[in-house]
MIDRENVEX-548878 format. One record per residue (C-alpha): x, y, z; chain; residue number from 1. Coordinates in steps of 0.2 Angstrom, whole numbers, plus 2048, in hexadecimal, padded with zeros to 3 digits. Each point is the difference from the previous one (the first is absolute). Layout:
N
((X,Y,Z),'A',NUM)
...
This chain:
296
((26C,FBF,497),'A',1)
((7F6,7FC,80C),'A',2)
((7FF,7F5,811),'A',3)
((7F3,7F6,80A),'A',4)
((805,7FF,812),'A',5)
((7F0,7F9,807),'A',6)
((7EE,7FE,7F8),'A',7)
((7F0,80B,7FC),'A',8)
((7F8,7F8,80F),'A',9)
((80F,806,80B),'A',10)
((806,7ED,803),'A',11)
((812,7FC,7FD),'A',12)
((805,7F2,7F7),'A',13)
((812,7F6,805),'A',14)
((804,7F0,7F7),'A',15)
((7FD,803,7ED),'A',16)
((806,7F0,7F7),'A',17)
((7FA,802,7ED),'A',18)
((7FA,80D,7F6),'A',19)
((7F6,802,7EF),'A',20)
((7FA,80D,7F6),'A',21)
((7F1,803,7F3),'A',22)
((7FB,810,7F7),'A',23)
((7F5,805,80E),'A',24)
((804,7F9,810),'A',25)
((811,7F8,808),'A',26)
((7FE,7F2,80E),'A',27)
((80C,7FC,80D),'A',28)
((7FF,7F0,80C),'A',29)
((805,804,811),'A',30)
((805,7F1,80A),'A',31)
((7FC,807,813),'A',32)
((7F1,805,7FA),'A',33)
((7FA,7F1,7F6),'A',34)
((7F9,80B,7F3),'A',35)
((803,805,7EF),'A',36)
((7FD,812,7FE),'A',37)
((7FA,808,7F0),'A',38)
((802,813,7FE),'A',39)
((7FB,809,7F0),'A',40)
((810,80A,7FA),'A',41)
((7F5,812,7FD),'A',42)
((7FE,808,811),'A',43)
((809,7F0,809),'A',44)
((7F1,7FA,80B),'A',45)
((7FA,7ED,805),'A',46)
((7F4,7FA,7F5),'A',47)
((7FD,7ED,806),'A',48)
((80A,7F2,80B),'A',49)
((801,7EE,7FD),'A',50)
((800,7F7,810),'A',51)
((803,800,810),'A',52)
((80A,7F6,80F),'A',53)
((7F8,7EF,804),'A',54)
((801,7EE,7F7),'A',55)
((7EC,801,7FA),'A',56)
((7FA,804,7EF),'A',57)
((807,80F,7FA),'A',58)
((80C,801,80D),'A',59)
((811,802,7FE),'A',60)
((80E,7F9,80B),'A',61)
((80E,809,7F8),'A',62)
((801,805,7F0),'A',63)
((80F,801,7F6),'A',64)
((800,801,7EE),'A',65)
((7F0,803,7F6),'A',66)
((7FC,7FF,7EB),'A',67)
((7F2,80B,7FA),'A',68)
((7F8,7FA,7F0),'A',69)
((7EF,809,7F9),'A',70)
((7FD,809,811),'A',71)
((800,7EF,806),'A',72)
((80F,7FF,810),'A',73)
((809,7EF,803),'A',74)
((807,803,812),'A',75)
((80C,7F5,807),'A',76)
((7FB,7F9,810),'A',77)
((80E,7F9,80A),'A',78)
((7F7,7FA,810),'A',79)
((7F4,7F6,7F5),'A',80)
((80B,7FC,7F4),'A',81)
((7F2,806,7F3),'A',82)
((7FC,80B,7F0),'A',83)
((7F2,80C,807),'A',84)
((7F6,808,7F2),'A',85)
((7F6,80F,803),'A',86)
((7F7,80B,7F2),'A',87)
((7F8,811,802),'A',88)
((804,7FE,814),'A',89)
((7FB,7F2,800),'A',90)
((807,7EF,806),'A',91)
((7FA,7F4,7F3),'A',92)
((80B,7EE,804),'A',93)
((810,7FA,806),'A',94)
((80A,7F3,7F8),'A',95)
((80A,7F3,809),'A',96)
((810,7FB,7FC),'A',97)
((802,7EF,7FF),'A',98)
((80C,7F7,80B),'A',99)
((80F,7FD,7F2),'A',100)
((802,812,7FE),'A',101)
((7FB,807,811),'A',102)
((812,808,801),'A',103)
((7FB,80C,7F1),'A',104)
((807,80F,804),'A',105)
((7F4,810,803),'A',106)
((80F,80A,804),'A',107)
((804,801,7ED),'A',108)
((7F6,805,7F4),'A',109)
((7F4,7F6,7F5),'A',110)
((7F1,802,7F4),'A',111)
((7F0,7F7,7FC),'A',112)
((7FA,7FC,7EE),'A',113)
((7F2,7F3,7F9),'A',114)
((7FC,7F9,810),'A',115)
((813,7FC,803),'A',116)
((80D,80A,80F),'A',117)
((810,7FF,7F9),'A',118)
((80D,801,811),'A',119)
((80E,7FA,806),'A',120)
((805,7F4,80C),'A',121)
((815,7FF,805),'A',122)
((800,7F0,806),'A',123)
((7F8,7F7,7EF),'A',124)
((80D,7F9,7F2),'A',125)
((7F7,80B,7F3),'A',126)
((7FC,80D,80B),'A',127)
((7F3,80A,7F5),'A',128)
((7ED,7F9,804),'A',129)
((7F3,800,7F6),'A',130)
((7F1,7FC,80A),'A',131)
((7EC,7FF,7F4),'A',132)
((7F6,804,811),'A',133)
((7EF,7F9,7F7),'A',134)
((807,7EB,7FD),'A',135)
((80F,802,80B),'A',136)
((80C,7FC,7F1),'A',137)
((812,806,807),'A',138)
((80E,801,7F5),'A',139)
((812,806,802),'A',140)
((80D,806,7F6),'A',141)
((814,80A,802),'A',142)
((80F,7FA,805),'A',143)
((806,800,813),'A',144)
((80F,80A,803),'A',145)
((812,7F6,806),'A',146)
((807,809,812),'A',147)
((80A,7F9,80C),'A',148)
((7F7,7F8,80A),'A',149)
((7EF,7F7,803),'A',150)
((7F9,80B,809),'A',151)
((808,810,7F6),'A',152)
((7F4,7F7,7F2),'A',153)
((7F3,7FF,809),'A',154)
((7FD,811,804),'A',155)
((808,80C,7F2),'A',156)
((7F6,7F8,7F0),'A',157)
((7EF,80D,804),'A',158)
((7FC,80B,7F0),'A',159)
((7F5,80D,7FD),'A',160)
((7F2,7FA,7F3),'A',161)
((7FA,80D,7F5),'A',162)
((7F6,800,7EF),'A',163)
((803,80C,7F0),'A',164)
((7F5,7FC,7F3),'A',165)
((7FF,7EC,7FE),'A',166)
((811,7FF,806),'A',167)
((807,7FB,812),'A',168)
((80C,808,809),'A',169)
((80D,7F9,80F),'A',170)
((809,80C,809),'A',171)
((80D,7F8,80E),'A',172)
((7FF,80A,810),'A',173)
((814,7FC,804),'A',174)
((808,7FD,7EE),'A',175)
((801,80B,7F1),'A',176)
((7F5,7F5,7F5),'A',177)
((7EF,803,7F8),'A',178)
((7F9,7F2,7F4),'A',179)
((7F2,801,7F3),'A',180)
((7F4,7F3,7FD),'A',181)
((7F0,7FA,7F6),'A',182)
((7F0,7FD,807),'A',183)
((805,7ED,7FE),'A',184)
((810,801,80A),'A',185)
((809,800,7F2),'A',186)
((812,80C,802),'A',187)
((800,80E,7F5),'A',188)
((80F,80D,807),'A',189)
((80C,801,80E),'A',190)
((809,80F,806),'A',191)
((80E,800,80E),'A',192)
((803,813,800),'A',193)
((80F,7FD,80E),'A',194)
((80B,80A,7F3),'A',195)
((7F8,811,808),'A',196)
((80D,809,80A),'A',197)
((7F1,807,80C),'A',198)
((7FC,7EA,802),'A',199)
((814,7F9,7FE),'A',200)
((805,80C,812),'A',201)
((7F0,7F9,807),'A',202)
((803,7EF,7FC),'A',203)
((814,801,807),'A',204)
((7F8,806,810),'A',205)
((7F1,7F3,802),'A',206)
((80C,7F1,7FA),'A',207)
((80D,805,80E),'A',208)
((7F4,801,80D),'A',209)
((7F6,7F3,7FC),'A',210)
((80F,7F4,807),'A',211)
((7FF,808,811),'A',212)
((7EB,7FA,800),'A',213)
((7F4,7F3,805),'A',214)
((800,7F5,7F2),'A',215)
((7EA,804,7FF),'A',216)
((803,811,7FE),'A',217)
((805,80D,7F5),'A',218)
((803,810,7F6),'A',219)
((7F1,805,7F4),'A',220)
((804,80B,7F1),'A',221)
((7EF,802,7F9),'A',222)
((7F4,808,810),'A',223)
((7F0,7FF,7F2),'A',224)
((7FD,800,7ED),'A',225)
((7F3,808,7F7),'A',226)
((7FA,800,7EC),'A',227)
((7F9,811,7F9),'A',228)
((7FB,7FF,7EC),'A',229)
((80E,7FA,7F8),'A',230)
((80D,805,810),'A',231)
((806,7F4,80E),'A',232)
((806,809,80F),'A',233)
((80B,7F8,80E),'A',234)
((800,805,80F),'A',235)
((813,7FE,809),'A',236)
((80E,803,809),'A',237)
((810,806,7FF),'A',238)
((810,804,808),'A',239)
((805,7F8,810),'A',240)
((7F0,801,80D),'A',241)
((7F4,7F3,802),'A',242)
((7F5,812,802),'A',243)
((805,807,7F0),'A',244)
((7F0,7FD,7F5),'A',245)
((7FD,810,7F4),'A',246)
((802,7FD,7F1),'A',247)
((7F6,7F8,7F2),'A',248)
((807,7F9,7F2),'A',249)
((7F5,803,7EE),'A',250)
((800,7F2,7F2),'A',251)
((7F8,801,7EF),'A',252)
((7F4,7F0,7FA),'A',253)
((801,7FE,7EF),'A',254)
((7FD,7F1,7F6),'A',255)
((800,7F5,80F),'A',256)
((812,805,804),'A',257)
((805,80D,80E),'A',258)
((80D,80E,800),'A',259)
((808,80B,80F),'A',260)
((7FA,813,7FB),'A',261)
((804,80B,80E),'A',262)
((801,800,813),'A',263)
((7F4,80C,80B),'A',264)
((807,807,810),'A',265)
((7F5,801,80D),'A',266)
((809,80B,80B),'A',267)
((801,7FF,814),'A',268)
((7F7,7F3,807),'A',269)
((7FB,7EB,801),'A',270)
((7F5,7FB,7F4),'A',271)
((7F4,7F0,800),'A',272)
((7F3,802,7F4),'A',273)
((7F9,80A,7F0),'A',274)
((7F7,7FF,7F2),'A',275)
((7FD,80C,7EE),'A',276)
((7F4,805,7F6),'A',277)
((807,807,7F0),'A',278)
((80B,80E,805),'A',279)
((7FE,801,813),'A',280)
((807,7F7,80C),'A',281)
((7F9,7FC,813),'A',282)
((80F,7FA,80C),'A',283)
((7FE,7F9,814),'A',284)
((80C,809,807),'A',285)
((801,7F5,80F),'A',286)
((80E,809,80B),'A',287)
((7F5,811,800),'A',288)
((7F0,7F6,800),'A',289)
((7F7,806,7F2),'A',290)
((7FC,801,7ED),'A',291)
((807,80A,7F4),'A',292)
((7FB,802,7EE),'A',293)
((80E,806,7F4),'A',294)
((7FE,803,7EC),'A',295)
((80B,7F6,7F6),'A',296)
């Protein structure tokens, strides 16, 4: 095991938000910082960052979640309200979104394919966007969940948006559902895995507290989601703490269905991020402040 409590260069990072991982490198965006850090994973040392604070070109004012694609980073600009791209170090464009679906969520994750960013957006009756970059096309598709309230719908229908393969992925933040679906929208599987012990306590405790909150806020169940071959890995929390996030929950992808395999206990600590790469795993440990890679 080993840990990363500040960089090569002796700076300290505070913020992580998302993290992703390839065979030679892993990258972390750190929101204070307005960077996105890339360290390769052999003797742990910065190799490039992408931005910098400021609401210029290549400037990044806060950056949450980002999607890596052929050494090519997507980052999610919240200030701007952008897709910055930058390539070899390089800021290359950024890619406004348009005013229908300027509450897509950069706090969740997403992914770019064929010049379309796949997203979601809470407040949308179909609240998974497709949005073609290059003629502006937009489409939507997924049902809205029902709560019990307005503003309760408003706010808990975010999902993580991941790709395996051709196929989409939803994965609510605050319910115990994940949805398959084809690149046309089309629904292909759906899995409410609320049957769990580890989720059913959890869900007991968020449902009875939940009465005692502002009706625009909530519990989260699912902290971030992450897709590794033919794996999906949730990150979430348990027992009866709002702080209680360490644990992630492995599923198996297979023939455009998933299926619970086995729970990962991450042991003391608040966790906010991670990513894998075939058998290891990197965590943000964000109570201790650092980064801790495990083997799986």
């Amino acid at each position: 095991m080993r840990e990363i409590e500040y960089l090569s260069d002796s700076t300290f990072f505070s913020d992580i938000r998302c993290m992703y991982s390839t065979n030679k490198s892993i990258y972390f965006s750190d929101y204070r910082r307005c960077q996105i850090i890339e360290i390769e994973t052999n003797k742990l040392n910065v190799q490039k960052t992408y931005g910098s604070c400021g609401v210029g070109p290549g400037e990044l004012n806060g950056v949450d979640k980002f999607y890596i694609k052929n050494d090519t980073i997507y980052a999610g600009n919240d200030g701007k309200r952008s897709i910055d791209v930058f390539y070899g170090g390089n800021f290359i464009r950024s890619i406004k979104l348009p005013e229908q679906i300027r509450n897509g969520s950069f706090s969740h994750r997403f992914f770019v394919t064929n010049n379309r960013i796949y997203l979601t957006a809470s407040r949308n009756n179909k609240p998974v966007i497709s949005y073609n970059y290059s003629n502006s096309q937009i489409k939507s598709f997924g049902k809205s969940f029902t709560f019990s309230n307005h503003q309760q719908n408003l706010v808990r229908n975010n999902r993580h948006i991941l790709i395996h393969d051709k196929t989409l992925i939803s994965v609510s933040d605050n319910l115990p559902i994940i949805e398959l679906f084809a690149p046309d929208g089309s629904s292909l599987h759906k899995l409410d895995y609320s049957y769990l012990p580890i989720i059913k306590s959890r869900l007991e405790y968020t449902h009875r507290k939940q009465e005692q909150n502002a009706p625009n806020s909530y519990f989260l169940l699912v902290e971030d989601a992450y897709i590794n071959h033919n794996k999906l890995y949730l990150l979430i929390y348990t027992g009866l703490k709002s702080t209680s996030c360490n644990t992630i929950l492995e599923f198996n992808i297979y023939n455009n269905t998933v299926s619970p395999e086995k729970l990962i206990d991450l042991g003391e600590g608040w966790y906010d991020s991670f990513c894998v790469n075939n058998e290891t795993l990197w965590v943000s440990n964000a109570k201790a402040n650092k980064l801790i890679e495990l083997k799986l």
